[in-house]
Residue, then its C-alpha position, 0 to 999 in steps of 0.5 A: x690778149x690785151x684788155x682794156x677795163x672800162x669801168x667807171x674808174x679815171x685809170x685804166x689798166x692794161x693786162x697782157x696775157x703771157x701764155x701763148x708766148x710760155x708757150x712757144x718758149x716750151x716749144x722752141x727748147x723741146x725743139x733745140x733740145x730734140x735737134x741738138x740730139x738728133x745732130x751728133x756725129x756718129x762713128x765707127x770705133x778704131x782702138x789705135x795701139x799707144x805709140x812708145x818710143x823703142x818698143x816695137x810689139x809684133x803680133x804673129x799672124x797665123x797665115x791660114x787666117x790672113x787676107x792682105x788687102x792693098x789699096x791701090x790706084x783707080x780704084x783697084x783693091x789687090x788681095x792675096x791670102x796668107x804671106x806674100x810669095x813670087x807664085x802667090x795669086x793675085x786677086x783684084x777687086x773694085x771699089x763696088x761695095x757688093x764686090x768687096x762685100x761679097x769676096x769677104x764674106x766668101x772669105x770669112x767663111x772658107x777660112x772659119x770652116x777650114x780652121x774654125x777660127x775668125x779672118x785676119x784681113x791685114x790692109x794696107x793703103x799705097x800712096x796713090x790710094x784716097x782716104x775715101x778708100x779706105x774708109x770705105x774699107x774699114x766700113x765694109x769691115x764692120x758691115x762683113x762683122x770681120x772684127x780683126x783687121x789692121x792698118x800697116x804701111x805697104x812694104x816694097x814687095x807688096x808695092x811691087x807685087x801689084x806693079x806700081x811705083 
């Protein structure tokens, strides 16, 4: 608030008082400070294998352990347990999230009680599947608590074991 002095003296003086605005100087960096950290991206951890030229390093998979999911096209999920054969059943899901959810979560338990160790969920994405689904995939992942699960690219079997192009 400004003040006049209004004494006697020919010279007036003018004082501003400063701490209403110190005031919202503070208030206004608390609250970029708070919304700067309130802004950060967050995201799922994905450890990625180095690539080097010549060395192709193949982790044998227990075939007991392994569910092979493969992303196809309308939204259709296509899963099979253990390695692909002519008569192996196929299974088919939807995108829903409680479908998903719910058959890996069966899964993961029928397999830890059959062999008393965790599931291998092997995904694999054909072309006409989006990058929406398999994210979508990888968080159903991480919400079933499934910590071994691998990208790989779709052969031909596979490809010709859902039926599309």
């Amino acid at each position: 608030m400004a003040e006049i002095n209004s004494s006697s003296s020919p010279r007036l003086s003018t004082r501003v008082d400063m701490t209403p605005m110190v005031d919202l100087g503070f208030l206004l960096i608390t609250f970029f400070i708070l919304t700067a950290s309130l802004s950060k991206p967050t995201m799922m951890q994905l450890a990625m294998p180095d690539k080097e030229q010549g060395i192709i390093d193949l982790m044998p998979v227990p075939a007991k352990q392994t569910v092979t999911l493969l992303l196809g096209n309308d939204q259709k999920i296509y899963l099979y347990q253990g390695i692909l054969k002519e008569n192996t059943p196929k299974k088919q899901l939807a995108y829903h999230a409680e479908s998903l959810r719910k058959t890996m979560m069966t899964l993961k338990k029928n397999i830890l009680q059959e062999t008393g160790k965790d599931i291998i969920v092997i995904i694999k994405a054909t072309k006409e599947s989006t990058y929406k689904n398999v994210v979508d995939v990888f968080d159903e992942m991480a919400i079933c608590q499934i910590d071994r699960y691998a990208l790989v690219d779709i052969s031909a079997k596979d490809v010709a074991f859902i039926g599309q192009k």
